[in-house]
C-alpha positions as CSV (number, residue, x, y, z in Angstrom):
1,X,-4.6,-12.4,15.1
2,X,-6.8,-12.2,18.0
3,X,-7.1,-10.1,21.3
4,X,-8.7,-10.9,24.7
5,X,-10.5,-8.2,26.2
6,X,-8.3,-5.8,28.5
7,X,-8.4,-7.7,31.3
8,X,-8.1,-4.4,34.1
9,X,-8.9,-0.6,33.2
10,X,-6.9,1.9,34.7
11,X,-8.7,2.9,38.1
12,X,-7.3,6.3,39.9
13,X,-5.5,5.9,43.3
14,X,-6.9,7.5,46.4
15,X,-3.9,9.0,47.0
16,X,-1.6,9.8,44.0
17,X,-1.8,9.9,40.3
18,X,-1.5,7.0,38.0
19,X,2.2,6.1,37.5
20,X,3.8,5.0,34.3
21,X,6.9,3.9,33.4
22,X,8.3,4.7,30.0
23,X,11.1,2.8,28.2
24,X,13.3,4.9,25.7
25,X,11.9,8.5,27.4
26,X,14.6,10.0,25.8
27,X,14.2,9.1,22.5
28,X,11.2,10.8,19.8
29,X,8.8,8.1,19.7
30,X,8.9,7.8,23.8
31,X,9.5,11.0,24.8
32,X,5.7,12.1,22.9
33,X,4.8,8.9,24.8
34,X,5.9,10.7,28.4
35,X,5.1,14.2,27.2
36,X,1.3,13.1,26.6
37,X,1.2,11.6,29.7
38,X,2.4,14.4,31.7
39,X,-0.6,16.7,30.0
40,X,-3.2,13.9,31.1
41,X,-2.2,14.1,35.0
42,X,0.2,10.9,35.1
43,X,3.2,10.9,37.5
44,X,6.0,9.6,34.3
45,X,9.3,7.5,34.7
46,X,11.7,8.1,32.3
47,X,14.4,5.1,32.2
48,X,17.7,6.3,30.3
49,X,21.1,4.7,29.5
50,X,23.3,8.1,30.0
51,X,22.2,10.1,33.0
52,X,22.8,13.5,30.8
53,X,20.1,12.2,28.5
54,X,16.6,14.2,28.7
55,X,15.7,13.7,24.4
56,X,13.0,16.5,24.0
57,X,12.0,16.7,27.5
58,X,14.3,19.1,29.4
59,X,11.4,21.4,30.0
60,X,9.4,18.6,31.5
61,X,9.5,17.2,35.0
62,X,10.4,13.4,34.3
63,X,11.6,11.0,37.1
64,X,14.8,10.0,35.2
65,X,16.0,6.5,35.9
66,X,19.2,4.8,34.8
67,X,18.9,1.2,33.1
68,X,18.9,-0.6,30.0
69,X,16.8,-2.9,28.9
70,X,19.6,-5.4,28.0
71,X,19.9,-5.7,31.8
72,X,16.7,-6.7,32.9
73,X,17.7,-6.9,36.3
74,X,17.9,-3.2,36.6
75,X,15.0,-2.7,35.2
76,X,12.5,-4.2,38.2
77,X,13.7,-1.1,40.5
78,X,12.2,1.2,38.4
79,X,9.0,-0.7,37.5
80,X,8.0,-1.4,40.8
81,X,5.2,0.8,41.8
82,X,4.4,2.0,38.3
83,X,0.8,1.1,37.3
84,X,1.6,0.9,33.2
85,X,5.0,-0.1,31.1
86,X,5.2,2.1,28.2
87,X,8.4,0.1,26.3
88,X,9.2,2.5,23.3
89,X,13.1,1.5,23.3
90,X,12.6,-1.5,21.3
91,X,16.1,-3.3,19.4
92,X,16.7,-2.1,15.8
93,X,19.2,-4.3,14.5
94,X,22.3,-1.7,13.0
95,X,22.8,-4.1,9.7
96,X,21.3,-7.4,7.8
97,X,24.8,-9.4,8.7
98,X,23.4,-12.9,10.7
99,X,19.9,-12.1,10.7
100,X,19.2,-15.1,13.0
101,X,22.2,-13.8,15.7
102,X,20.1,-10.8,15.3
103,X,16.7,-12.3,15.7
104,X,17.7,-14.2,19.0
105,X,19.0,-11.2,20.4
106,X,15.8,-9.2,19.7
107,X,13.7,-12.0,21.8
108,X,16.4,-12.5,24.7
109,X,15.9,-8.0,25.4
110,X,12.2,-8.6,25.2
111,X,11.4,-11.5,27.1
112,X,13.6,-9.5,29.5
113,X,11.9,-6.6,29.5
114,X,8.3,-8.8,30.0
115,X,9.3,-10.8,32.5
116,X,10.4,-8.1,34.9
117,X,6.9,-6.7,33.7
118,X,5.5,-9.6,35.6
119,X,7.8,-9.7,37.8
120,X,7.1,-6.3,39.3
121,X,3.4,-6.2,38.9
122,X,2.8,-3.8,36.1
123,X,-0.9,-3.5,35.3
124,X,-0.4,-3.1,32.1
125,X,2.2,-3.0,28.9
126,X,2.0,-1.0,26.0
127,X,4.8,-2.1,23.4
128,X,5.4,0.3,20.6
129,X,6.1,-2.6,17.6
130,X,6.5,-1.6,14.0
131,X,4.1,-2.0,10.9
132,X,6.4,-4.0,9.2
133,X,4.7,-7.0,11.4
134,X,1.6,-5.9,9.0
135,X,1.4,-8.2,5.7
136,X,-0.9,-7.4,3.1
137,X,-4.4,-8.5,2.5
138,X,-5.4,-11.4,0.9
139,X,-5.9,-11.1,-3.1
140,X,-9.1,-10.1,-3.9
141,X,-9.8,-8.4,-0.5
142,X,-10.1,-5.0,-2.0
143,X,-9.0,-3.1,1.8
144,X,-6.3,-2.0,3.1
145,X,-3.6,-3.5,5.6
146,X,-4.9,-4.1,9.0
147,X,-4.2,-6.1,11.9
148,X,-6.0,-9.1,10.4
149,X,-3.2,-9.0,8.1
150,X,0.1,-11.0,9.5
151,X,3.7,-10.5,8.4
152,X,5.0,-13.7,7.0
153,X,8.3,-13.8,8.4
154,X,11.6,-14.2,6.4
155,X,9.4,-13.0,3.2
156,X,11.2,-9.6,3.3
157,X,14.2,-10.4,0.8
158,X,16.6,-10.2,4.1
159,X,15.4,-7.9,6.2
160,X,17.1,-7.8,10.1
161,X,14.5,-5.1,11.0
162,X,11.5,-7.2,9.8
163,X,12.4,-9.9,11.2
164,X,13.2,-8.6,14.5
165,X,10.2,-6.2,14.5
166,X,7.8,-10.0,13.9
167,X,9.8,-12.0,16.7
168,X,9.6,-9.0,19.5
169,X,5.6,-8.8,19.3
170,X,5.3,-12.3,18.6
171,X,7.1,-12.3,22.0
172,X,4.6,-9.9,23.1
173,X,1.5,-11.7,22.2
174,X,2.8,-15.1,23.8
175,X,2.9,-12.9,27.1
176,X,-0.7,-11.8,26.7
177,X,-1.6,-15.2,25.9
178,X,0.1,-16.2,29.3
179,X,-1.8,-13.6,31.5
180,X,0.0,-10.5,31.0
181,X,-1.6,-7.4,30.2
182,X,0.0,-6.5,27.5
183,X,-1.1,-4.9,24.1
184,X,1.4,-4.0,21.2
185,X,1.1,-0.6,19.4
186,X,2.6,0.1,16.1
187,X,4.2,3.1,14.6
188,X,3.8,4.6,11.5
189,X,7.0,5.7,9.4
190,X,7.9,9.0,8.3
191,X,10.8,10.3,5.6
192,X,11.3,13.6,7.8
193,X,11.0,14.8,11.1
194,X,8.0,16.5,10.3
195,X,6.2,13.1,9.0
196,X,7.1,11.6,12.1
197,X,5.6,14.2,14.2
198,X,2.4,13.9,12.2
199,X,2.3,10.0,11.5
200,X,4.2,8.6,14.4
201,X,2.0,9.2,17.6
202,X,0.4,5.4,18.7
203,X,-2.5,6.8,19.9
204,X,-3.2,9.0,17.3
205,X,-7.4,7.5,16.8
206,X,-7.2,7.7,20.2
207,X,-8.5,10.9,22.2
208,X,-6.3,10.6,25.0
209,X,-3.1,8.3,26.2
210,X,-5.5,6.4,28.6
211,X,-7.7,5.8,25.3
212,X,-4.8,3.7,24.3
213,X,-4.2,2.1,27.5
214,X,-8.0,0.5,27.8
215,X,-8.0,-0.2,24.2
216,X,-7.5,-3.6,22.6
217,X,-6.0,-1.9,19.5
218,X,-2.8,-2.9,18.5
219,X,-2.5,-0.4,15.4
220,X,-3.1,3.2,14.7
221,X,-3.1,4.9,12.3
């Protein structure tokens, strides 16, 4: 797979902070997201689904928004004026049943989510995907996994999650290939909390979130 250059870096505003909106706030992976954030200056959006929900962030001062991404139209509200889309609220299909019903719904919340992206002007997306869109080198290659390295889809013995995890940032990297600034960034797994915490962070070869923001990485590790 292949990248174009970041088309914009993230310039300061004369008169406020850097804004950033970030999708699933409440949850582990995108609460870190919004916590990080917060220590590097940025003003942080939180969108939510309950209004009761602050995740790991009740000690934080988080613009809380009410939305879900399965409703796209509520979503452009909350995006407009935010400089960067952080979407860390990505679908996780609940079984294998119907992996193609699956699959289609995956894209439909995406695309959603992207085109009020556009929509609304966001500068730039950062899409937290999954290494199970990682395949495994060629033989002989002698390295490890990397980005070079493509998940062939429907080669993991009837996986919903691989499946959807491959058509989201395929969805993704059609958008970038249309103009939108938009750069997919995937997560490590972890069998505790503990792993997580160590393992899970995006940016974790980055220095700093805005690191991750100017990069045209799309995997940590």
């Amino acid at each position: 797979r292949h990248f174009r250059p970041a088309a914009r870096m993230m310039k300061p505003h004369a008169d406020r902070p850097p804004t950033a909106l970030v999708l699933g706030a409440s949850g582990f992976i995108g609460g870190h997201i919004a916590r990080a954030l917060l220590e590097e200056g940025w003003g942080v959006r939180g969108l939510r689904r309950s209004p009761y929900s602050v995740g790991h962030l009740g000690d934080l001062r988080i613009d809380w928004l009410e939305g879900d991404v399965e409703e796209p139209a509520r979503l452009r509200p909350a995006m407009e004026g935010a400089d960067v889309l952080f979407h860390a609220a990505g679908y996780v299909p609940p079984n294998t049943y119907r992996i193609p019903a699956k699959v289609a719904q995956a894209v439909q919340r995406i695309r959603g989510v992207l085109q009020a992206a556009e929509a609304a002007g966001i500068r730039r997306v950062v899409y937290t995907s999954s290494l199970s869109t990682i395949g495994t080198p060629p033989p002989g290659a002698h390295r490890l996994a990397d980005e070079r390295d493509a998940y062939i889809p429907w080669t993991a013995h009837g996986s919903a999650y691989y499946e959807c995890k491959y058509a989201m940032e395929s969805e993704v990297m059609r958008a970038a290939a249309r103009g939108l600034d938009a750069v997919p960034a995937d997560s490590l797994p972890g069998e505790s909390a503990r792993d997580r915490s160590r393992a899970v962070f995006m940016w974790r070869r980055y220095s700093t979130a805005s690191d991750l923001i100017a990069s045209n990485c799309r995997y940590s590790s």
